[in-house]
Each structure stands twice: as C-alpha cells, then as structure tokens.
C-alpha positions as CSV (number, residue, x, y, z in Angstrom):
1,X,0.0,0.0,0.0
2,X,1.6,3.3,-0.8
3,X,2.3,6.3,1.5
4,X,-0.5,7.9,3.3
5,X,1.1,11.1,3.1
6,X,-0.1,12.0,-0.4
7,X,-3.1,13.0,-1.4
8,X,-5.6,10.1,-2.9
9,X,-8.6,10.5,-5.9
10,X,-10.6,8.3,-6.6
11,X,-14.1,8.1,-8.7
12,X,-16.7,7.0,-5.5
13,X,-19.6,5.7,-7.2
14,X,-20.5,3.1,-9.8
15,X,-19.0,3.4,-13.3
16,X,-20.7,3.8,-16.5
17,X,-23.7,6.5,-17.1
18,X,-25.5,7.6,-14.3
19,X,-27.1,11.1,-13.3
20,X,-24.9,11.6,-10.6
21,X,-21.3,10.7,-9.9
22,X,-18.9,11.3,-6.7
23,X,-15.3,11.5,-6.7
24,X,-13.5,11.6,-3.0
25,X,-10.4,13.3,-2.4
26,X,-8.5,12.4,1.2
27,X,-5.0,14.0,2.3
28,X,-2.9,17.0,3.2
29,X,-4.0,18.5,-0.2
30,X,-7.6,18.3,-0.2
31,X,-8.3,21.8,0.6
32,X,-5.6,23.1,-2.0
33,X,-7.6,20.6,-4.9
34,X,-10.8,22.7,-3.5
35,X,-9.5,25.9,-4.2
36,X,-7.3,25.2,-7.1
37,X,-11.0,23.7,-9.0
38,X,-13.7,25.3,-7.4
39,X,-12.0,28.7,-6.2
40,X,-13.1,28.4,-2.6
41,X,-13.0,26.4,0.4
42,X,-16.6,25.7,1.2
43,X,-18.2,25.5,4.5
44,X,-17.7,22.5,6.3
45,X,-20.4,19.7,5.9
46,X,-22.2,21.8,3.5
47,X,-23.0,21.4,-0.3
48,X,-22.2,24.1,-2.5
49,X,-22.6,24.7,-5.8
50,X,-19.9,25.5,-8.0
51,X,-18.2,25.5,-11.1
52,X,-15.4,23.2,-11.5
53,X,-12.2,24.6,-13.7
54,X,-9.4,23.1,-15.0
55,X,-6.3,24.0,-13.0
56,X,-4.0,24.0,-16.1
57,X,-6.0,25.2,-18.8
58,X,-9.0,27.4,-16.9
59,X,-11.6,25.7,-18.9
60,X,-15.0,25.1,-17.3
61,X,-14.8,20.9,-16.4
62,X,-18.4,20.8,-15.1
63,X,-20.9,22.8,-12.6
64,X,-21.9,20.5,-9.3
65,X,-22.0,20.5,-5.6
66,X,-18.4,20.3,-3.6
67,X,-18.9,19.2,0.7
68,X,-15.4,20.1,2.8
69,X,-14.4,17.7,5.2
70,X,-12.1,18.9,7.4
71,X,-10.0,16.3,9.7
72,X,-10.7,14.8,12.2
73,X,-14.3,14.7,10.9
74,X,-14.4,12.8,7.9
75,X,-14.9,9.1,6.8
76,X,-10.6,9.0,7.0
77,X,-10.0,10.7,9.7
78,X,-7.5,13.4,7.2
79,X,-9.2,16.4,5.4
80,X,-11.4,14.9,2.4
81,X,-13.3,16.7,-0.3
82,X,-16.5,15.4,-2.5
83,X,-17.0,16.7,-5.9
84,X,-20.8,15.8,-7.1
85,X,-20.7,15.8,-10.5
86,X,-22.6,15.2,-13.8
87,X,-22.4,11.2,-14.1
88,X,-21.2,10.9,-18.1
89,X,-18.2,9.9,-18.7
90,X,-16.6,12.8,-20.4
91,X,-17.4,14.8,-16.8
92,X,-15.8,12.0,-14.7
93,X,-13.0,11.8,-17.3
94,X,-12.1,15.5,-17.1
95,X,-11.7,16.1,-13.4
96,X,-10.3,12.8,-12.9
97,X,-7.3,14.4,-15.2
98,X,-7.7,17.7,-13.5
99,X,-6.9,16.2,-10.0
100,X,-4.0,14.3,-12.1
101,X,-2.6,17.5,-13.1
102,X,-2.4,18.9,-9.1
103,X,1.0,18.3,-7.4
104,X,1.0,16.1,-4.3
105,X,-2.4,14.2,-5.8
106,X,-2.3,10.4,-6.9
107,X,-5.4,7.8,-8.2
108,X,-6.5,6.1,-4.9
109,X,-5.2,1.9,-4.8
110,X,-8.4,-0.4,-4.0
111,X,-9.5,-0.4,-0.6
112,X,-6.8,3.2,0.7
113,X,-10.0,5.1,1.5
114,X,-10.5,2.6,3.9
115,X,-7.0,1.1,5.2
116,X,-6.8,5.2,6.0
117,X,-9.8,5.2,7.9
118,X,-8.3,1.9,10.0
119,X,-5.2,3.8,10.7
120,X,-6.7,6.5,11.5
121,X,-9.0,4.7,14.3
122,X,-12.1,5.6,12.7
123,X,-12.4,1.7,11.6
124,X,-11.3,-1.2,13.3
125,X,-10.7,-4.1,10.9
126,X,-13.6,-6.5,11.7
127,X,-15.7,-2.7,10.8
128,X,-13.8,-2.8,7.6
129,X,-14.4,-6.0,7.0
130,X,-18.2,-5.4,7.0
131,X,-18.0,-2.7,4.8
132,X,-16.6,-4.7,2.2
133,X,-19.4,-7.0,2.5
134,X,-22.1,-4.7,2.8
135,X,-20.8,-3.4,-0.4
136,X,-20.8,-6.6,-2.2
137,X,-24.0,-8.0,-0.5
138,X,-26.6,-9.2,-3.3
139,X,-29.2,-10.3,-0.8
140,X,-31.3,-9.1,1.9
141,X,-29.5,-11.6,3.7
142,X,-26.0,-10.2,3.2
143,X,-26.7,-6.9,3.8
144,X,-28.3,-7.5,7.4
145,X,-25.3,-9.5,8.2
146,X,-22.8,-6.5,7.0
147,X,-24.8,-4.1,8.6
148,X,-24.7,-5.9,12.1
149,X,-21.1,-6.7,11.8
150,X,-21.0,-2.5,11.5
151,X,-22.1,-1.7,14.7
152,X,-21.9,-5.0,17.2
153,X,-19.8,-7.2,14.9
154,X,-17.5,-10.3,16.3
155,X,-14.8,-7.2,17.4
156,X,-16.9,-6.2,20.3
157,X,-17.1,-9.4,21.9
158,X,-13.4,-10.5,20.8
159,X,-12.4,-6.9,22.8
160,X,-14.6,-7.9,26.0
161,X,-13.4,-11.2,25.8
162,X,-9.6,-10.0,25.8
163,X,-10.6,-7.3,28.6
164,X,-11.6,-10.3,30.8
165,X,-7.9,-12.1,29.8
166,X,-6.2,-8.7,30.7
167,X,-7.7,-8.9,34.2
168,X,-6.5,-12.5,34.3
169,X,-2.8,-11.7,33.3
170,X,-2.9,-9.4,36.3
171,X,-3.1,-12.1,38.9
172,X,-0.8,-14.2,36.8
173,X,2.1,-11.5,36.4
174,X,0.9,-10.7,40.1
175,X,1.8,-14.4,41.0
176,X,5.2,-14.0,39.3
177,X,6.1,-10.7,41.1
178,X,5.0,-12.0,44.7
179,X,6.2,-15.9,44.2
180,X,8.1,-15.7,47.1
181,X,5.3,-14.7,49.4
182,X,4.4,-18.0,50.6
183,X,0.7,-18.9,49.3
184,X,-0.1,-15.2,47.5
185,X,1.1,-17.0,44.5
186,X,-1.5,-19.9,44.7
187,X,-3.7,-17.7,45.7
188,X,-3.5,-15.5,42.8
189,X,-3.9,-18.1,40.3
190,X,-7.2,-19.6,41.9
191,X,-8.9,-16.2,40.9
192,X,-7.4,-16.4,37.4
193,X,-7.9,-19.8,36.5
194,X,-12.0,-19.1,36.5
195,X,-11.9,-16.6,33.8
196,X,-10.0,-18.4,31.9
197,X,-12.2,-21.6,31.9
198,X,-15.3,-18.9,31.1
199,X,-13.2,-17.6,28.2
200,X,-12.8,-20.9,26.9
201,X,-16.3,-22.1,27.4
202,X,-17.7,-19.1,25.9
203,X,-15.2,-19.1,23.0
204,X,-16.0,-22.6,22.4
205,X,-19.5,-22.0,22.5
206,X,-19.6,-19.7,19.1
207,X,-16.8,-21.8,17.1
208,X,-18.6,-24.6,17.9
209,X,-22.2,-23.3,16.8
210,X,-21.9,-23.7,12.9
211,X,-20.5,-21.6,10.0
212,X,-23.7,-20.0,9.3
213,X,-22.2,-16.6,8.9
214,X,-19.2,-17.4,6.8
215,X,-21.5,-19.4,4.7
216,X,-24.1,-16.5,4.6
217,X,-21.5,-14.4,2.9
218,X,-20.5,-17.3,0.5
219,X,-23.8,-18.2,-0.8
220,X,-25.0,-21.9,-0.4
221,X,-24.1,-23.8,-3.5
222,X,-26.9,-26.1,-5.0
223,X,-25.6,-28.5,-7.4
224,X,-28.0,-30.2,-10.6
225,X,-27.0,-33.5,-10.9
226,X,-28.1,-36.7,-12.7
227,X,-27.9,-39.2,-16.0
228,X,-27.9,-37.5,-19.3
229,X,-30.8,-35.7,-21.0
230,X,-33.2,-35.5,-18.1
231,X,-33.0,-31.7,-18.4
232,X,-31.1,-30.0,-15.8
233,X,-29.8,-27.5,-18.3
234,X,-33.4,-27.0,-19.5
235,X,-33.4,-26.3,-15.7
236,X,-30.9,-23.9,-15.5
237,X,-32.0,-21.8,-18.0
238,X,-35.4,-21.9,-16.8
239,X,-34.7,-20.5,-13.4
240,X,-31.8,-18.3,-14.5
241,X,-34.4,-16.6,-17.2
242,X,-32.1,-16.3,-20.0
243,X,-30.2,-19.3,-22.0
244,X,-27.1,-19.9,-19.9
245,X,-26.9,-23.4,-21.2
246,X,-26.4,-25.3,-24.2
247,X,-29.9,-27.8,-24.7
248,X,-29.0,-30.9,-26.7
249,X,-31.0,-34.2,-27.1
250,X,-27.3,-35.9,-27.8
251,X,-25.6,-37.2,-24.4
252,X,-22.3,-35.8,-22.9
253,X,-23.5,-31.8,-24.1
254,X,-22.7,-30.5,-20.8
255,X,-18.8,-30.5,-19.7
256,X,-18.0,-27.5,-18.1
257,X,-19.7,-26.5,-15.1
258,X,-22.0,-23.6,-15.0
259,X,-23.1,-21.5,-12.2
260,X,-26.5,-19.2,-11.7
261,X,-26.2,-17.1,-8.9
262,X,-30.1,-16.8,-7.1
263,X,-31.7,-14.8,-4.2
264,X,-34.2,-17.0,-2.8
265,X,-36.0,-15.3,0.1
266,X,-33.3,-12.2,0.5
267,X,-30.5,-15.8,0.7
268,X,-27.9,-15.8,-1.8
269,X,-27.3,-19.4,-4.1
270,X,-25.2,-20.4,-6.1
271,X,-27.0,-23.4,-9.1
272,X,-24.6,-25.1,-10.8
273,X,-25.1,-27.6,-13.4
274,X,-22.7,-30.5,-14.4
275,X,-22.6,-33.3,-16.4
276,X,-24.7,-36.0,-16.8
277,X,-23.5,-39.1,-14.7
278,X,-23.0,-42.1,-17.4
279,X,-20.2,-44.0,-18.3
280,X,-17.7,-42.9,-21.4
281,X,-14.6,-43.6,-22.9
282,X,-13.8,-39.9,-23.8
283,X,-11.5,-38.4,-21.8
284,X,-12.4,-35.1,-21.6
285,X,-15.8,-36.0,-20.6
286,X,-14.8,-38.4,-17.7
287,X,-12.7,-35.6,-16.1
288,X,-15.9,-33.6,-16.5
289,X,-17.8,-36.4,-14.7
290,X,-15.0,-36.2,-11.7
291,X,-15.7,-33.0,-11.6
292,X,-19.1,-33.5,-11.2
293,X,-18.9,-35.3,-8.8
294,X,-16.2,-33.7,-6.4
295,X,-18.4,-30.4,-6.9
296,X,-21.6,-32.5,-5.6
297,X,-19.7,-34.3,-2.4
298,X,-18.8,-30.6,-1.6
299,X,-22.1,-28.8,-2.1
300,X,-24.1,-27.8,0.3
301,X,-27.2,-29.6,-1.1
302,X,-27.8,-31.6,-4.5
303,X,-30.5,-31.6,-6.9
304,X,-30.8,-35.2,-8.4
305,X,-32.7,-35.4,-11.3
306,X,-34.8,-37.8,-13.4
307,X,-37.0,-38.4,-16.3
308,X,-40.6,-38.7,-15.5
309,X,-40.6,-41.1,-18.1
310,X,-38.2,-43.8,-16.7
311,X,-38.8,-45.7,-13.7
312,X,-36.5,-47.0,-11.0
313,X,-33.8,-44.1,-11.1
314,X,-34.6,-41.4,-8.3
315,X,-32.7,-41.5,-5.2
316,X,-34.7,-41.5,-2.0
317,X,-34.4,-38.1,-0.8
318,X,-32.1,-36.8,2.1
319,X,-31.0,-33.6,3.7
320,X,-28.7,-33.3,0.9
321,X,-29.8,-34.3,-1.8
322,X,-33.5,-34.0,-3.5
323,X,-35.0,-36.0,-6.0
324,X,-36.2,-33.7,-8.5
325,X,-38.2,-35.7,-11.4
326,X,-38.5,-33.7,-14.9
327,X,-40.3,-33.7,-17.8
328,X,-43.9,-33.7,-16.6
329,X,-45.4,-32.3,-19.2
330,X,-45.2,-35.7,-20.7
331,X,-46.9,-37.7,-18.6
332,X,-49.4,-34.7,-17.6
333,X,-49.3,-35.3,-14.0
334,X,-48.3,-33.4,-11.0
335,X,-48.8,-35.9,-8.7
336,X,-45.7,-37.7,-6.4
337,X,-44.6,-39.3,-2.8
338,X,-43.7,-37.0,-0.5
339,X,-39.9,-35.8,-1.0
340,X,-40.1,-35.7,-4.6
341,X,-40.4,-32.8,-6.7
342,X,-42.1,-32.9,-10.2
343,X,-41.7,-30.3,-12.6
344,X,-41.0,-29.3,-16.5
345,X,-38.4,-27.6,-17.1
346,X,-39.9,-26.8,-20.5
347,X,-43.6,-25.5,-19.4
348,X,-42.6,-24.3,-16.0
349,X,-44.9,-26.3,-13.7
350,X,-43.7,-27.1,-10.3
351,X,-40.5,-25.2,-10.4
352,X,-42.1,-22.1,-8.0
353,X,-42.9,-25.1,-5.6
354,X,-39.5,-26.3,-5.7
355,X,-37.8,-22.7,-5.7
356,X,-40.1,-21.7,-2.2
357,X,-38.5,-24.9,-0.6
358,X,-35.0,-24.1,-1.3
359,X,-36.3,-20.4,-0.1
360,X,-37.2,-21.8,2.9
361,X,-34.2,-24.6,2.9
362,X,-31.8,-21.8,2.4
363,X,-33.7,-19.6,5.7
364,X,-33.0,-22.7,7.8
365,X,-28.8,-23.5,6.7
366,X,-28.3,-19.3,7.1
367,X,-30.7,-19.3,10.7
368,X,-29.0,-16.6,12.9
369,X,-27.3,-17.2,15.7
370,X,-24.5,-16.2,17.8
371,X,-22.3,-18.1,15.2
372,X,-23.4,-15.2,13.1
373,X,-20.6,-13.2,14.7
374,X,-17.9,-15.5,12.9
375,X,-18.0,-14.1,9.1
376,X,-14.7,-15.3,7.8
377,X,-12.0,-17.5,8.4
378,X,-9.7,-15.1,9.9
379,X,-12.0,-14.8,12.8
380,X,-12.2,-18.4,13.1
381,X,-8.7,-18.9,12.8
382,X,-8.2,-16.5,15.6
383,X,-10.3,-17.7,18.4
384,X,-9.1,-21.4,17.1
385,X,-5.4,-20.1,18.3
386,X,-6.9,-17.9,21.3
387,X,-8.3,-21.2,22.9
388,X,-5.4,-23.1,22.1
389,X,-3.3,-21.1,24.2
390,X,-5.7,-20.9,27.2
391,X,-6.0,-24.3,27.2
392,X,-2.0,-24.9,27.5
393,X,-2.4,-21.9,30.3
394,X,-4.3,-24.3,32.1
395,X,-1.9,-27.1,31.8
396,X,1.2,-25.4,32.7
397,X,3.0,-25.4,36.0
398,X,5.1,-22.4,36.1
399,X,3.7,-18.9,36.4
400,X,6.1,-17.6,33.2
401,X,4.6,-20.2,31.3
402,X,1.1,-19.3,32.0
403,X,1.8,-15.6,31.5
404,X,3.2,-16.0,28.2
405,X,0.5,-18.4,26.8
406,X,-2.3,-16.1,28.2
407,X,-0.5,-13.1,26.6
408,X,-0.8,-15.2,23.1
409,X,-4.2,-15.7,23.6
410,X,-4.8,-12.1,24.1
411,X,-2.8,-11.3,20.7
412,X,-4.8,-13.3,19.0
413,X,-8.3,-12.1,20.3
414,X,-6.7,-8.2,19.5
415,X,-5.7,-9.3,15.8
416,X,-9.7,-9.9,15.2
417,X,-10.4,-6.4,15.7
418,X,-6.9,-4.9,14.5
419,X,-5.7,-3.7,17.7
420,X,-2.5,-5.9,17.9
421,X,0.1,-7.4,15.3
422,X,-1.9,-7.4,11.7
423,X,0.1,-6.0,9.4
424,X,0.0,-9.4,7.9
425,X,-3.3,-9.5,6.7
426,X,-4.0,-5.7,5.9
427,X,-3.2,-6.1,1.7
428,X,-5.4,-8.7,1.7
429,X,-8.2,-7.2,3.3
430,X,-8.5,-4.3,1.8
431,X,-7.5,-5.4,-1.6
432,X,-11.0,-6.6,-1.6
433,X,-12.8,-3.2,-2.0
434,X,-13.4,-1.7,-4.9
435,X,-11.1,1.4,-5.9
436,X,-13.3,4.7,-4.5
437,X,-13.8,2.9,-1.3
C-alpha cells in the first residue's frame, strides 16, 4: 500500500452513465484541490454549488455541488473533499485528469479510503471487513449481516473477551512478582484460572455453533446433478431466465460447469449444473464427470434429477440431496410421494414449488445465531489459536509459562479487531474493495 502522506482521488460511485457521480479526495491537499477547482473552500459539511475549472487550462470541467471535510471529521479521519458531478463519462474523465494534473495528488489503490480510515482509528478491521461485505451483498441476507457486523460485529465481543484475559494476566504477572510470598502465589492463580475456563467455554461456544455466517457471505451452492438428457440444463436456463446453457438431445452436451447465482427469500445461491452421470470412454468427458462429482460431495445440497418417463432411477431423498423428477409435461401429472419434486423444465410447472422450498431450505442452513458473529475464516482462525493457548495456560506449571500463553491468547483475540500485530493481513483485506472505497 503506498504512502498515506499523499493525497488520494478516486471516482466513488458506480462506473458507467449515471445522473450523478462522486469522486472523493482524502489527504494533506484536499483543501488546496478545493481551491485550485472550485475557487473556494466551502463551509464544512455543506454542499455548495460550483463551477469546476481546469487548473492548467482554466476551462470550465463541469458545474456540481463540492462538501469540505475537514479532519478529524471525515470518513478517513484526514481532510477529504466530494465533488458531485454530472455522471457521463466525459465529466468523470475530465476532473479525474484535472486532480491528475495537481502536485501532491495520486489515483487512490483499491481499498486506501478505507486502510486510512483503520489507521486513522475511525475503523477497526472487523468494521472494515463489514463494509466490504455490505458493499458486495446481493441479498437481503447479506446486507443484514454486514450491517450488524457495522455496529456489534464479532470485534466487540473479541475486545470484551480480551478485557476479561487482561484482568487474568494481572493475577498471573501478580503471581510472578509476589512468588516468594508464601501462598499469594497460589492464591492468585485460583482467581485467574476461573476466567480463563469462562473464556474458553464461551469461545468454544460460538466456534462450535456452525459456520452460518461465513457461509451466509459465500452463498450456499446447489448442485443439478443426474444421468444424461433428463433436463437439468433446461433447468438452469429456466430459473436463470435467460439461455445460460447449451440444450441438446445428444448425451455428454454439458462439460463444463455452469453456475447461476439466485436470491431466494433475500438468501444468496449459487445453481450449478454439471454433467450427466454415465459412463464414457472420452477423456475429456470423464474428467468432466469427476468434476461433477467432487463439486456435488462438496455442495451444500444436490438436486438429483430424473426423467418422468423412466422408472427406477430417483434417489430417495435426504438432507442433501432431493430427488427432483422432470419432464412432466409428458406424462401430464403433478402428482408424487412426498420428497419428490415434479416439474417441467420446458412449461414451467412445479418449479415455484421447488424454488419456495430451497427459499425456505436456504432460511434454515443461514438461521441466525451467535455463530453469526464468525463471518470469515480469519476470525475463526483466531479464536481457534486464542483457545489453544488458554487451554495450555491451564496445563502449565510455572507462572512464566502461563503468562506468556495467556499473553498469546490475548494477541490473537486483539488481531480480530486490529488492535495488535496485523500488518499481515492488511493487503489482503483491503485489496477486496473496490477502488473509490
């Protein structure tokens, strides 16, 4: 990540025609870039109108509202200027090369908007973290979660939790300190030792309590699977709307795997259609079928379907896979047992039937809970090391060996929220917003 010292541009909004666009400028500079386009510094936290100039050439760039920023009170924490523009692309290309032209200025890398905001201690990183998702949620879902992990997110409870494990390494450095006072030492440790069995209980508790959130923020991935020709790409294109398969009465059409992203009740899935389960001497079609098939052991929950007009083929249903039988409109019947879903893939009939129960399927694998708290892997990765080191606290003897296992535990509860040792992992996280943000 560059130097924060310069001054960072960057076009705010979405790209392409629009009526509005905003372009965000954060640094030392951003008061100069005000005065050096619009001729003014502008009250603070109120829109102006203006026209916007070209600093080399004096022509008139575009007429639009400025807002002035000044630090600390900003989104960054540094002095940051808006420019509210006309949203064509000749406006947004013009200042863009204006603020090019100003000494001191740069374009913005992805995500510097908000690493600035972290440094700055407006953001901590499990805040950051739900920005990014809030931006990229596609479901009702998704945005919920985002929006909670902005303002009582897994931080909160990592930094009470390591509050707690700061009052324990008192009595444990307190133990070291006084070891030669008879039983203070002992005595010390008995009122440690009971936090740190809480922390690990209540740790254990929400690691222990699924993956809903992480998987929330992934999707759930439903897999179409099945022999040859009993229309699971009809399927596909069916649901997706539009022809995102290839539909061919000759075996073996479908190879490469194709994937339909779906809100289903405000829950994102991810359909994905594979290839026909026969066997076959060509090559490229058997690693198609092992693909097929790895993809379904790993999906959250499989679609198996049949031809209404063979007998004998359908699985019994399960909480992972569901026996969907096709072709309907053949046999003119809507009738089945119970776990089996009839449709046609070429009229439509049963498929809203099917859809509402992966809706409600989908509202039962993302179901709050506490485990909601746990969005990535990085938070799971750092409890996982947290308990591990309280639990060796517990085993060991010597008071310098507890100290230094509880003072691991308490890095790794800090590197959730960014408060200790995670210069590691900043690139990655913040590589994953967009450039603007």
């Amino acid at each position: 990540m560059p130097e924060s010292s310069s001054t960072i541009y960057a076009l705010a909004s979405g790209t392409g025609l629009a009526g509005i666009a905003v372009v965000r400028v954060s640094g030392p500079r951003s008061s100069d870039v005000l005065i050096t386009l619009a001729g003014k510094l502008p009250v603070p936290r109120r829109a102006t109108f203006v026209v916007l100039r070209d600093p080399a050439s004096s022509e008139d760039l575009d007429q639009g509202l400025v807002l002035w920023f000044p630090a600390p009170g900003s989104f960054t924490g540094e002095d940051v200027a808006e420019f509210h523009i006309h949203g064509g692309r000749a406006s947004v290309s013009g200042l863009l090369q204006a603020l090019g032209k100003i000494e001191g200025c740069r374009i913005a890398e992805p995500g510097e908007f908000s690493r600035r905001a972290f440094e700055s201690g407006k953001l901590d990183l499990v805040e950051a973290e739900a920005l990014a998702d809030l931006i990229a949620a596609d479901t009702a879902a998704q945005r919920r979660q985002a929006l909670r992990g902005l303002s009582a997110g897994i931080g909160l409870v990592a930094d009470a939790w390591r509050a707690d494990l700061i009052r324990a390494m008192s009595f444990v450095e307190a133990e070291i300190d006084f070891s030669d006072e008879g039983d203070v030492g002992d005595g010390l440790w008995r009122r440690a030792e009971p936090i740190i069995v809480r922390l690990i209980d209540d740790i254990e508790a929400l690691l222990t309590k699924g993956r809903s959130g992480e998987r929330l923020r992934e999707g759930a991935v439903v897999v179409l699977s099945g022999p040859p020709n009993v229309g699971k790409s009809s399927f596909l294109n069916r649901v997706a709307g539009r022809d995102v398969a290839i539909v061919s009465a000759y075996a073996g059409t479908t190879r490469d795997m194709l994937e339909v992203h779906l809100d289903l009740g405000g829950y994102p899935v991810t359909m994905i259609d594979t290839a026909g389960i026969r066997e076959t001497n060509d090559p490229i079609e058997q690693e198609a079928l092992a693909r097929a098939r790895k993809r379904s052991e790993n999906a959250d929950l499989v679609l198996w379907f049949s031809d209404a007009g063979e007998s004998g083929i359908s699985p019994t249903s399960s909480d992972r896979m569901w026996s969907v039988v096709n072709k309907i409109d053949l046999s003119g019947s809507l009738d089945s047992e119970d776990g089996v879903y009839p449709v046609s893939a070429k009229t439509g009939a049963g498929i809203d039937r099917l859809l509402s129960d992966l809706g409600e399927w989908a509202k039962t694998a993302f179901a709050p809970s506490e485990s909601a708290l746990v969005t990535r892997e990085r938070h799971r990765l750092c409890l996982g090391s947290a308990v591990d080191a309280l639990r060796r606290a517990l085993l060991a003897k010597e008071p310098e060996l507890r100290a230094e296992e509880l003072r691991l535990s308490a890095r790794e509860l800090g590197r959730i929220s960014g408060r200790v040792d995670v210069e590691d992992v900043l690139g990655g996280i913040f590589s994953e917003f967009c450039v603007g943000k």
